[in-house]
TORMAR-492172 format. One record per residue (C-alpha): residue number from 1; x, y, z. Coordinates in Angstrom, 1 decimal. Layout:
BEGIN
<rec nr="NUM" X="X" Y="Y" Z="Z"/>
...
***
This chain:
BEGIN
<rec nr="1" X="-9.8" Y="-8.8" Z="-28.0"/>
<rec nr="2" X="-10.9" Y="-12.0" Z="-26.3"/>
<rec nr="3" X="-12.8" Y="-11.8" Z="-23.4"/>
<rec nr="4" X="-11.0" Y="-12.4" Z="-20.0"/>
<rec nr="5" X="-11.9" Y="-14.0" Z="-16.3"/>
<rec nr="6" X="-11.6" Y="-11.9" Z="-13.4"/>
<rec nr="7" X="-8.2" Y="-12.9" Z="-12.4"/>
<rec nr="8" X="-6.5" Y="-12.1" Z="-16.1"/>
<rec nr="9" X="-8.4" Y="-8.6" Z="-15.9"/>
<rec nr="10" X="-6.1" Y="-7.9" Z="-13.1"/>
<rec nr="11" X="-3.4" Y="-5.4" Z="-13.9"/>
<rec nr="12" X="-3.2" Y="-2.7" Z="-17.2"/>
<rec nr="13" X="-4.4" Y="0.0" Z="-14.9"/>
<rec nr="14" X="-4.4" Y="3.3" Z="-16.3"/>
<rec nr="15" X="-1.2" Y="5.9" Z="-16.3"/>
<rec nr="16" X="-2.8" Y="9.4" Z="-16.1"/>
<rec nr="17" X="-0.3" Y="12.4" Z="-15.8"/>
<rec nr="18" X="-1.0" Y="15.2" Z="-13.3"/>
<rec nr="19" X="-1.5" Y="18.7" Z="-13.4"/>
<rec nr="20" X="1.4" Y="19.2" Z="-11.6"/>
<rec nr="21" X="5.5" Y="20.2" Z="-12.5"/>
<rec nr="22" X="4.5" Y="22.3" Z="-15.4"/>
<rec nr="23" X="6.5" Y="25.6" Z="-15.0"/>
<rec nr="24" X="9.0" Y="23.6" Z="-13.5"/>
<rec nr="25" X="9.8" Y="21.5" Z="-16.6"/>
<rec nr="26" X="9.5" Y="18.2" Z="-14.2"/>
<rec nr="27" X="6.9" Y="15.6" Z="-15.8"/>
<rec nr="28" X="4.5" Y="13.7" Z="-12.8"/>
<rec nr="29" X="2.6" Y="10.8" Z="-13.7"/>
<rec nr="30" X="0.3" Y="8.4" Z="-11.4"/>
<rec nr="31" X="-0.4" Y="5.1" Z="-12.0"/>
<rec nr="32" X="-3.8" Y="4.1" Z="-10.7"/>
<rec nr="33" X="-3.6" Y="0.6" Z="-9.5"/>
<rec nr="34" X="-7.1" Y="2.0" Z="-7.4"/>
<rec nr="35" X="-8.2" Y="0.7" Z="-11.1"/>
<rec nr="36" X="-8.3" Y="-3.1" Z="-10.7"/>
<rec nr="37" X="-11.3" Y="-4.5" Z="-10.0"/>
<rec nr="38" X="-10.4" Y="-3.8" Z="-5.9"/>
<rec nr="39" X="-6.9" Y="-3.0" Z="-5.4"/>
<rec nr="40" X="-3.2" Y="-2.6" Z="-6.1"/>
<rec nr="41" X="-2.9" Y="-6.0" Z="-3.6"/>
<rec nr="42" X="-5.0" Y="-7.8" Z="-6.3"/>
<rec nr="43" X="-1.9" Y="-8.3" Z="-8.2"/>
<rec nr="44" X="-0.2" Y="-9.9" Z="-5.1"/>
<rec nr="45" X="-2.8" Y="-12.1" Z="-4.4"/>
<rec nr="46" X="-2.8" Y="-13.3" Z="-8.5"/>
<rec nr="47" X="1.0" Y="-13.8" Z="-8.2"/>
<rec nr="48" X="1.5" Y="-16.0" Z="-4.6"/>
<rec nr="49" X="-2.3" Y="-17.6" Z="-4.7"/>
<rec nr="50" X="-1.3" Y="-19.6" Z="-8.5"/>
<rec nr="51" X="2.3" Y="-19.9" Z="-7.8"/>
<rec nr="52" X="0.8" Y="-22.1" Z="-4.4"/>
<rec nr="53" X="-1.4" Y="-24.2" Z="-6.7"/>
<rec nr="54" X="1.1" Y="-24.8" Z="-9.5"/>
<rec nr="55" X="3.5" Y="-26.2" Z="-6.6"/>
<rec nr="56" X="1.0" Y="-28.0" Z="-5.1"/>
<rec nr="57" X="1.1" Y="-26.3" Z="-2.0"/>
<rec nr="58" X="-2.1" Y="-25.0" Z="-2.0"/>
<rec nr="59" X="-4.7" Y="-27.6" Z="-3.1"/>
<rec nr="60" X="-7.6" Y="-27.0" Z="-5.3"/>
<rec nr="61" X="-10.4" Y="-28.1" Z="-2.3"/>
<rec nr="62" X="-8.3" Y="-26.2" Z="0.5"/>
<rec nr="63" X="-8.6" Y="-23.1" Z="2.3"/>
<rec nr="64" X="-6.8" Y="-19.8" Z="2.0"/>
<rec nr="65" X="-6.3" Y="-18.0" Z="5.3"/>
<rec nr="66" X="-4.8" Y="-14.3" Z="5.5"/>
<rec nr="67" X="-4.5" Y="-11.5" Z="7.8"/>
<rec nr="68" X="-5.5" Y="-8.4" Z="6.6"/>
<rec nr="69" X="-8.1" Y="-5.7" Z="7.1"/>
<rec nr="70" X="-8.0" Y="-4.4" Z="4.2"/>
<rec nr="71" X="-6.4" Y="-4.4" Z="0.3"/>
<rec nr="72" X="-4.3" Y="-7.8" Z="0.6"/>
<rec nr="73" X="-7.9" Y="-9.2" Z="2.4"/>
<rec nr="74" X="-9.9" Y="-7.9" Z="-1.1"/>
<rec nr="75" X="-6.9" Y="-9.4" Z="-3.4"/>
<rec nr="76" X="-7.1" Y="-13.3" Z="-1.5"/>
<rec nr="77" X="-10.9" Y="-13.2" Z="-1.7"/>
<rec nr="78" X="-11.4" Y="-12.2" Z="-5.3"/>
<rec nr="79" X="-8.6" Y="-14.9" Z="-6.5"/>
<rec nr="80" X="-9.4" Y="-17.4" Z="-4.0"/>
<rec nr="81" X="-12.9" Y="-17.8" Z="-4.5"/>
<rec nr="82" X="-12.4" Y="-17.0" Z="-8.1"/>
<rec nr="83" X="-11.0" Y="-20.2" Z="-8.0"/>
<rec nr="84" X="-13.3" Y="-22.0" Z="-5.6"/>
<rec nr="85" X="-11.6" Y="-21.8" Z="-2.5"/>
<rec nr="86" X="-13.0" Y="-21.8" Z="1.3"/>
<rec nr="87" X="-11.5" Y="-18.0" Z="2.6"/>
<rec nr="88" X="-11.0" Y="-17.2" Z="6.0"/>
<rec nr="89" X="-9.8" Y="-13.6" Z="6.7"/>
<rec nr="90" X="-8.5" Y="-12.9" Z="10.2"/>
<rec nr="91" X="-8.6" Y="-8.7" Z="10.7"/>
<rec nr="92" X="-9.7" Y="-6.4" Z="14.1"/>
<rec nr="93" X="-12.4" Y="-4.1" Z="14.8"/>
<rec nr="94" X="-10.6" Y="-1.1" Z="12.7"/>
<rec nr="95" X="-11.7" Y="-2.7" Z="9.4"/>
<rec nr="96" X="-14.2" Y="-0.4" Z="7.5"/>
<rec nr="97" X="-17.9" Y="-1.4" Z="6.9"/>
<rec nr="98" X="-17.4" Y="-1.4" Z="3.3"/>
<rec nr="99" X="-14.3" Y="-3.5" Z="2.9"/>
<rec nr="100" X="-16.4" Y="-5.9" Z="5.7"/>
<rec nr="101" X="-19.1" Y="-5.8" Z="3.4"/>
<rec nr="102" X="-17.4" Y="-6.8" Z="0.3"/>
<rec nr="103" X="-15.3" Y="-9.9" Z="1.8"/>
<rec nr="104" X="-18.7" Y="-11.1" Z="3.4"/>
<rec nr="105" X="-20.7" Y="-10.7" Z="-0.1"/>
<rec nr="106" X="-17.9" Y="-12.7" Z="-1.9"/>
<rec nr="107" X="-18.4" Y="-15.6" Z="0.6"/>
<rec nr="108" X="-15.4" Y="-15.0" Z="2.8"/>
<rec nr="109" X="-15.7" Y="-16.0" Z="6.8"/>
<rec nr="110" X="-14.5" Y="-12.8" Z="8.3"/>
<rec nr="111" X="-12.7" Y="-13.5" Z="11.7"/>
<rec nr="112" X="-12.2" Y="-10.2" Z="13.9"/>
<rec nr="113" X="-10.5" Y="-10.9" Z="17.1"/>
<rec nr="114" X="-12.1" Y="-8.7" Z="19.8"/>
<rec nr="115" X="-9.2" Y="-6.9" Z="21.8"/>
<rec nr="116" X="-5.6" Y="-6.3" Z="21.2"/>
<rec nr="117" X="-2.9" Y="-8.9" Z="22.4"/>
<rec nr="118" X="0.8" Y="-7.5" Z="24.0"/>
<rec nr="119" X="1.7" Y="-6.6" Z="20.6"/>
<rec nr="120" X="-0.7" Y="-4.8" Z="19.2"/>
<rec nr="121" X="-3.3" Y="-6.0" Z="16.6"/>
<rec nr="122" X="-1.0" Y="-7.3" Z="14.4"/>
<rec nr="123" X="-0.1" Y="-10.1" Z="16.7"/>
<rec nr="124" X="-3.8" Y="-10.4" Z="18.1"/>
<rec nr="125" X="-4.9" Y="-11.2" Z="14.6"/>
<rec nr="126" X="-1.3" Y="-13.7" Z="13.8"/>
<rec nr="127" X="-2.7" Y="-15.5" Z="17.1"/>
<rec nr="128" X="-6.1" Y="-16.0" Z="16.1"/>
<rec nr="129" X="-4.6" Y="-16.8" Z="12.4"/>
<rec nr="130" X="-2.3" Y="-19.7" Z="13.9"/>
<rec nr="131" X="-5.5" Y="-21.2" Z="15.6"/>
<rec nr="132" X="-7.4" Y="-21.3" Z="12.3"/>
<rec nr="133" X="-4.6" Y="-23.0" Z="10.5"/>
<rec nr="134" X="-4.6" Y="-25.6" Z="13.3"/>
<rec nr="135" X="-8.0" Y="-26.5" Z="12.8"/>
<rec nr="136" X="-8.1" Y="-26.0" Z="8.9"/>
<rec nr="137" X="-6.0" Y="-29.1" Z="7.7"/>
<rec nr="138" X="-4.5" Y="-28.0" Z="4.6"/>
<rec nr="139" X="-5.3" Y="-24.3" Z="4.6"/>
<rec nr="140" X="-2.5" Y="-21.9" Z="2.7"/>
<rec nr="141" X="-1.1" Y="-18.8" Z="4.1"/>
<rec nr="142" X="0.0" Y="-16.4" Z="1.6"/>
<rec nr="143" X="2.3" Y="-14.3" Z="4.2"/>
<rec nr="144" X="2.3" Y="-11.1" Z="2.2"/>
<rec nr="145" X="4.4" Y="-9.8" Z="4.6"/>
<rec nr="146" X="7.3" Y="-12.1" Z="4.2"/>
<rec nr="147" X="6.1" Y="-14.2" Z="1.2"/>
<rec nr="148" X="8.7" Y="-13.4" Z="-1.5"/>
<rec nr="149" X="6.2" Y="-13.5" Z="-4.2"/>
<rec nr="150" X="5.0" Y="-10.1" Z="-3.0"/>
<rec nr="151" X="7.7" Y="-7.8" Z="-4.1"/>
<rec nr="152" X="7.8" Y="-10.7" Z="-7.1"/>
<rec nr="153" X="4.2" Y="-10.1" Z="-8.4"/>
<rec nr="154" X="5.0" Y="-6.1" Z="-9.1"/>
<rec nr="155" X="7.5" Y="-7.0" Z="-12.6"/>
<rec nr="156" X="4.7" Y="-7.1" Z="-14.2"/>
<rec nr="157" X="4.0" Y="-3.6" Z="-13.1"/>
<rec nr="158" X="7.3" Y="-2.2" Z="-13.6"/>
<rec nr="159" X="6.7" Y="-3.7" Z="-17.4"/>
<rec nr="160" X="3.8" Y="-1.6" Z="-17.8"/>
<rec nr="161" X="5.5" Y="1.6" Z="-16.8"/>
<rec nr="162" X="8.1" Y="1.2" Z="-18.9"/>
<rec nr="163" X="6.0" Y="0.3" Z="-21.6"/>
<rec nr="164" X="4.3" Y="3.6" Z="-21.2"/>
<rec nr="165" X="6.8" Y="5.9" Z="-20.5"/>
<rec nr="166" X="10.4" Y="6.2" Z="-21.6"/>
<rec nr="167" X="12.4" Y="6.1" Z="-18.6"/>
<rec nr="168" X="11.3" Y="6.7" Z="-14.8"/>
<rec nr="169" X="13.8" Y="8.9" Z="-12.9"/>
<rec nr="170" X="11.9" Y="8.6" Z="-9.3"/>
<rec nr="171" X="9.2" Y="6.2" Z="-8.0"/>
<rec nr="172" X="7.3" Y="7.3" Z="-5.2"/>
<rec nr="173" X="5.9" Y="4.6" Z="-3.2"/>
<rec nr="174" X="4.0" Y="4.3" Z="0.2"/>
<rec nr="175" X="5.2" Y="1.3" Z="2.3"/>
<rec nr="176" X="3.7" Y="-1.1" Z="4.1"/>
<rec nr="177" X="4.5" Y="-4.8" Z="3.9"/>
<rec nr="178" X="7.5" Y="-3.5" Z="1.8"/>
<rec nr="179" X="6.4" Y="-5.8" Z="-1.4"/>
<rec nr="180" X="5.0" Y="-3.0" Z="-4.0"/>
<rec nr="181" X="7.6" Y="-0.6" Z="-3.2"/>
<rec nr="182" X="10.5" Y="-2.9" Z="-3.0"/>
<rec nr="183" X="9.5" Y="-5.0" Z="-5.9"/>
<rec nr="184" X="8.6" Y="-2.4" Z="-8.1"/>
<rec nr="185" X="11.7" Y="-0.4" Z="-7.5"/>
<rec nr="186" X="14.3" Y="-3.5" Z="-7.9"/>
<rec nr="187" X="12.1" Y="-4.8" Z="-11.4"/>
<rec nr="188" X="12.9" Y="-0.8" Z="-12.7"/>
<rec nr="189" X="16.6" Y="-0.5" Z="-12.3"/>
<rec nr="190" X="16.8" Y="-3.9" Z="-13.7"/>
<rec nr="191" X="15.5" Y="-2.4" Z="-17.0"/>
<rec nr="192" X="15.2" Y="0.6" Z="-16.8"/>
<rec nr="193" X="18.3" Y="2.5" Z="-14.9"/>
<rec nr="194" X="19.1" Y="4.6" Z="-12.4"/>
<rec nr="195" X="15.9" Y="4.9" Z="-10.2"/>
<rec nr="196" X="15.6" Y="7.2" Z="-7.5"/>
<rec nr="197" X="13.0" Y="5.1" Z="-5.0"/>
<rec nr="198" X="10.8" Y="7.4" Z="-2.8"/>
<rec nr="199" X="9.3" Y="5.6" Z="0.3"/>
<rec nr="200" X="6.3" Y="7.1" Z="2.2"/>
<rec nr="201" X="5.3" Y="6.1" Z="5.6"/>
<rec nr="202" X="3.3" Y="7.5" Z="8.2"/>
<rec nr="203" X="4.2" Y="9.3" Z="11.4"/>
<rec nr="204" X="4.6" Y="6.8" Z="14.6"/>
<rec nr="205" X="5.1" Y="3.9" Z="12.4"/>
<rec nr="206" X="8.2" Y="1.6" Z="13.3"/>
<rec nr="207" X="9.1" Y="0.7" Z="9.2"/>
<rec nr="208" X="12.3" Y="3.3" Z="9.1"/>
<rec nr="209" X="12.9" Y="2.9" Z="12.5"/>
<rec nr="210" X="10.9" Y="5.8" Z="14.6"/>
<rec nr="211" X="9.4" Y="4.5" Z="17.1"/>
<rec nr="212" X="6.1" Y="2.9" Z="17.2"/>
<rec nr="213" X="3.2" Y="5.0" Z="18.6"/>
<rec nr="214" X="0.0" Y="3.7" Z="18.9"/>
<rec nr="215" X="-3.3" Y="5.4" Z="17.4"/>
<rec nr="216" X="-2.5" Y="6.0" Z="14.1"/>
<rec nr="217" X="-5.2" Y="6.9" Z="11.7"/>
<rec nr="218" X="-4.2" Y="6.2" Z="8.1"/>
<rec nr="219" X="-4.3" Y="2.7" Z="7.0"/>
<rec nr="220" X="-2.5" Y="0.3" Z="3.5"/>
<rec nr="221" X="0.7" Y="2.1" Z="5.2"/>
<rec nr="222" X="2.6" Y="1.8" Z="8.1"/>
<rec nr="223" X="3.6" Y="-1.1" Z="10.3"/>
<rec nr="224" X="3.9" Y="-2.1" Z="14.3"/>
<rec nr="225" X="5.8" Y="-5.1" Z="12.9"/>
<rec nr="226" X="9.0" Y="-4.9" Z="10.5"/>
<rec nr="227" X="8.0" Y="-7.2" Z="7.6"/>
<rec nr="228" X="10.4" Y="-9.7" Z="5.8"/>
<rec nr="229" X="9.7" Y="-8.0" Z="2.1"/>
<rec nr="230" X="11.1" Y="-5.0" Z="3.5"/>
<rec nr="231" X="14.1" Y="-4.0" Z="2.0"/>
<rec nr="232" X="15.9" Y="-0.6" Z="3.1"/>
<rec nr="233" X="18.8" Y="-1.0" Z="0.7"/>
<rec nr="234" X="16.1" Y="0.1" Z="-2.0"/>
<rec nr="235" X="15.0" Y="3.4" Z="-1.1"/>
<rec nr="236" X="17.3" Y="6.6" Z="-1.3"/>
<rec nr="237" X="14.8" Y="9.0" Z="0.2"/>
<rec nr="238" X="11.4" Y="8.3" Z="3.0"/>
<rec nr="239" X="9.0" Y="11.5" Z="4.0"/>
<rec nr="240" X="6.8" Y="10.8" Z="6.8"/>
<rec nr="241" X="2.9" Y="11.9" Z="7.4"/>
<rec nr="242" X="1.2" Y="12.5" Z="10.1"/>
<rec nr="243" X="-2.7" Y="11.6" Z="10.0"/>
<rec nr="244" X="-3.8" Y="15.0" Z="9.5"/>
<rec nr="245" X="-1.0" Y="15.9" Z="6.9"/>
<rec nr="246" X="-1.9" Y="12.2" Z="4.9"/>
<rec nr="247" X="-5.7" Y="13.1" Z="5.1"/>
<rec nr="248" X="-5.7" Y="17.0" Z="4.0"/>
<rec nr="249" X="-3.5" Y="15.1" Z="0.9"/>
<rec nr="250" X="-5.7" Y="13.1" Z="0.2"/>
<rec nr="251" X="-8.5" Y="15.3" Z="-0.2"/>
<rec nr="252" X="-6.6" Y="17.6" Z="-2.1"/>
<rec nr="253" X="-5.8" Y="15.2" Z="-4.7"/>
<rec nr="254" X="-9.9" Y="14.8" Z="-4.8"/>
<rec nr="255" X="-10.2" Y="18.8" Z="-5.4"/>
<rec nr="256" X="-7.2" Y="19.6" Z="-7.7"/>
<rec nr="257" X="-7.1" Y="16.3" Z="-10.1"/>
<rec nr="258" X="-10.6" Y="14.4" Z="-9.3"/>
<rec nr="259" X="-9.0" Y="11.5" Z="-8.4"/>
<rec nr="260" X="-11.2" Y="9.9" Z="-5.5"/>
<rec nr="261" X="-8.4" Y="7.7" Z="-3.5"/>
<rec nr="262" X="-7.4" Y="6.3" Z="0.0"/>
<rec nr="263" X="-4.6" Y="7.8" Z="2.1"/>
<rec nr="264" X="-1.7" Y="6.0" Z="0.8"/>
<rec nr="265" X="-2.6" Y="7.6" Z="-2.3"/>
<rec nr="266" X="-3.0" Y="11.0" Z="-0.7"/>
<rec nr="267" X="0.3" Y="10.4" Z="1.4"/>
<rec nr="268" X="2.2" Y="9.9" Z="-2.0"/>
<rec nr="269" X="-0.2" Y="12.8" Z="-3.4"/>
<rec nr="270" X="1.3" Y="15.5" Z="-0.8"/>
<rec nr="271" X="5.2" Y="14.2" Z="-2.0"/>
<rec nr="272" X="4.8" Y="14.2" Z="-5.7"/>
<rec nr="273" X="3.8" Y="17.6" Z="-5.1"/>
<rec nr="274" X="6.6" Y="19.2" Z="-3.5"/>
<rec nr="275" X="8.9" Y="16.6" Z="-5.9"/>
<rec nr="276" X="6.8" Y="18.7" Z="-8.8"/>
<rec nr="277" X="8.0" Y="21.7" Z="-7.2"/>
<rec nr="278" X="12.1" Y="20.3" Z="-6.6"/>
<rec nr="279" X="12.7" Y="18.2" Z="-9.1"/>
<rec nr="280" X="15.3" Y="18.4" Z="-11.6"/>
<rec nr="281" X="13.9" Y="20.1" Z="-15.0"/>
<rec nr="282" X="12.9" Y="17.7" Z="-17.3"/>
<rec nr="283" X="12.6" Y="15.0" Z="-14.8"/>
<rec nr="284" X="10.0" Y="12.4" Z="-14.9"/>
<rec nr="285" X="8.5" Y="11.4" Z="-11.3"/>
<rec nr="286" X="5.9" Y="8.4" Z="-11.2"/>
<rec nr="287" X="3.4" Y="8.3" Z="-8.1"/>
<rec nr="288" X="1.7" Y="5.0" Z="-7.2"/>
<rec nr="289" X="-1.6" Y="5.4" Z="-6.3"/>
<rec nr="290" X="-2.9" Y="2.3" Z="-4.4"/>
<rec nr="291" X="-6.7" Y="1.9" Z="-3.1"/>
<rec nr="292" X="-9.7" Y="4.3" Z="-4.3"/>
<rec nr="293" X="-11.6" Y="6.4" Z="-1.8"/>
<rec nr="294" X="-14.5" Y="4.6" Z="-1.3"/>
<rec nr="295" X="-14.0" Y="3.3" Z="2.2"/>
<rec nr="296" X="-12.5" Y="6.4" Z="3.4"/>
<rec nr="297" X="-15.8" Y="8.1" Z="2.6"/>
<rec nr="298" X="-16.8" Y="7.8" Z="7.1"/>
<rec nr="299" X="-12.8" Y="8.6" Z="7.9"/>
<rec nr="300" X="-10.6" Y="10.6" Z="5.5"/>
<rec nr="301" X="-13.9" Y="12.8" Z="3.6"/>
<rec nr="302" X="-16.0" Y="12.7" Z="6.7"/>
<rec nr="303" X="-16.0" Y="16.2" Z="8.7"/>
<rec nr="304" X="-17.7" Y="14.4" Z="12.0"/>
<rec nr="305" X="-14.6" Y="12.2" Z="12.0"/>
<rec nr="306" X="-12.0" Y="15.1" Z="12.0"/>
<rec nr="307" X="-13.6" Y="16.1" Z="15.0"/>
<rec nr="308" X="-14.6" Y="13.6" Z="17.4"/>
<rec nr="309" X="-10.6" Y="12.3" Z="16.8"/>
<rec nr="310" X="-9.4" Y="16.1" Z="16.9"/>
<rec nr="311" X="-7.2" Y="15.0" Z="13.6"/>
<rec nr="312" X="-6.9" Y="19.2" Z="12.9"/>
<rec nr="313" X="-5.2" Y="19.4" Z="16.2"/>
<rec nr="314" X="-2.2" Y="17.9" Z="14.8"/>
<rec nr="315" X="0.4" Y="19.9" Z="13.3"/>
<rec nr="316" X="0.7" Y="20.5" Z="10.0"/>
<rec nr="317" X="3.4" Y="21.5" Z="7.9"/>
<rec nr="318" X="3.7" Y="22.8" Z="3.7"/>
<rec nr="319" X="7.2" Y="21.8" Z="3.1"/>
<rec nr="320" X="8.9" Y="18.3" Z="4.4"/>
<rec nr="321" X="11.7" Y="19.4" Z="7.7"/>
<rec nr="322" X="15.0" Y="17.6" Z="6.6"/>
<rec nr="323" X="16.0" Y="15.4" Z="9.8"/>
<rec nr="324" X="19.0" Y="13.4" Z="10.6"/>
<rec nr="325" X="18.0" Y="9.5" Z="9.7"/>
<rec nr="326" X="16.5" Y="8.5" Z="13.1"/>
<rec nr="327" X="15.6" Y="11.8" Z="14.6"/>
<rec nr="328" X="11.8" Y="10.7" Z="16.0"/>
<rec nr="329" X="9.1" Y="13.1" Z="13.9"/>
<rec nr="330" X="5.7" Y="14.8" Z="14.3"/>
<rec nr="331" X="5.0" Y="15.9" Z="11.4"/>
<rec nr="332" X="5.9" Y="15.9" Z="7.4"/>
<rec nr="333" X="9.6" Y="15.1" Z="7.6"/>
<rec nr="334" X="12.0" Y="13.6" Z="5.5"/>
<rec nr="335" X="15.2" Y="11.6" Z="5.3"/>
<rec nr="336" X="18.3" Y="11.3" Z="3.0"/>
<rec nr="337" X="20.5" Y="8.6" Z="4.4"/>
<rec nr="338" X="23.6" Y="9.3" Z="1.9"/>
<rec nr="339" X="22.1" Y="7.5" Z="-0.8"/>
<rec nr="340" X="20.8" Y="4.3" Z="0.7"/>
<rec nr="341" X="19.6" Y="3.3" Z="3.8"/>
<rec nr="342" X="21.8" Y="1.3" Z="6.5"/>
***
């Protein structure tokens, strides 16, 4: 096999089935996108960052400017400066020492704005991120919130999956700009049927419209904003997590499969495992699993941090409460619109 660059070695990440579903008859795989060389966003970062050069909106001697704090962040500076681009990344003060560490040893110019704007830090970072492309002449947004090449980029995942397994009947998929699930979802039922898409969000987050609460803890899930990649229409099903639910997840996944992840994996961790439990017989339910654990290690798998936030104050609950589409939650609750969402 010929050797590859850095940007080709994204994708073929590994399809691992779980200890999970067995006296049920239901089959549970995961596929560990954790596995490229930082993230599952490294495949949307392949997909807009060469689409922009090949149309010549992006040009070989400008800059690249996202913002991100943490996966999508990782994905523009391994392609962009893989390809010799200036990257400017605009994130906030919640971004984790490691990730911060990484984008500065790549040779990105990290931008942190220093307090929240009326809209949260979404909009605080989007304000310091329209500044920057003022005084960058040239520079290229890649928008992975409303940049169709998001949801795009994941066909080539779906043709993975369905060149390892036979058919897919449910995709469990934690949500945040809306591209991986979305795109994912749409690139299966073109080939591959009748897919039953499983989003998971986190609790106080305004995606499948609860309402927004500030404070949330987990992170690569979750929005203050409702992005333009997200597509309700997909999904048939959405649990919510709360940060103590996502986080006791995602350490379990650690314990009972060894599988070292962030919380979006642990989030879809803590569904696949009742789906393992309620399945049909003889289903087969895929999990993605996006990020690996490593900068969770002073959050998620730190003790010191449960406490000084009181995260084991917050309820938590073994089975999902069924709730009427809209009914504002607390803890693990799910949702099933009548097949798809309005």
């Amino acid at each position: 096999m010929a050797p590859t660059d850095v940007i080709d070695a994204i994708g073929h990440t590994p399809l691992v089935r779980l200890r999970l579903g067995e006296s049920s008859g239901v089959a549970v795989y995961a596929k560990l996108e954790m596995q490229n060389l930082f993230a599952m966003k490294d495949r949307v970062a392949r997909r807009i960052i060469l689409a922009a050069r090949e149309s010549g909106e992006l040009k070989p001697d400008a800059p690249i400017v996202e913002s991100s704090s943490g996966s999508m962040a990782l994905g523009v500076a391994l392609v962009g400066r893989a390809l010799g681009h200036e990257v400017h990344i605009v994130t906030d003060p919640r971004i984790d020492q490691i990730t911060l560490a990484k984008l500065r040893s790549l040779g990105c110019e990290v931008h942190i704005v220093p307090a929240m704007t009326s809209g949260g830090w979404q909009s605080a970072r989007l304000e310091l991120l329209d500044d920057l492309l003022a005084r960058l002449p040239g520079a290229f947004w890649p928008q992975q919130y409303s940049n169709p090449g998001n949801p795009q980029s994941y066909t080539v995942l779906a043709a993975e999956l369905l060149g390892e397994l036979d058919h897919v009947d449910m995709l469990v998929a934690s949500v945040g700009s809306g591209g991986s699930s979305c795109g994912t979802v749409r690139a299966l039922r073109e080939v591959g049927g009748n897919v039953r898409a499983v989003g998971v969000d986190s609790v106080g987050s305004m995606l499948f419209h609860q309402p927004d609460r500030a404070g949330r803890l987990q992170s690569g899930l979750g929005n203050s904003l409702m992005p333009a990649n997200l597509d309700h229409s997909v999904f048939d099903e959405v649990h919510w997590l709360n940060d103590h639910e996502a986080f006791s997840a995602t350490r379990r996944l650690a314990q009972e499969q060894q599988i070292f992840a962030g919380n979006t994996s642990g989030s879809v961790y803590c569904v696949l495992r009742h789906l393992a439990r309620t399945a049909e017989p003889g289903s087969t339910v895929l999990g993605v699993f996006p990020d690996r654990g490593d900068r969770y290690w002073e959050s998620v798998y730190s003790d010191e941090y449960w406490r000084r936030t009181g995260l084991d104050r917050q309820p938590i609950a073994e089975e999902p409460a069924r709730v009427t589409y809209g009914t504002p939650v607390h803890s693990w609750s799910c949702s099933y619109p009548g097949g798809r969402l309005e």
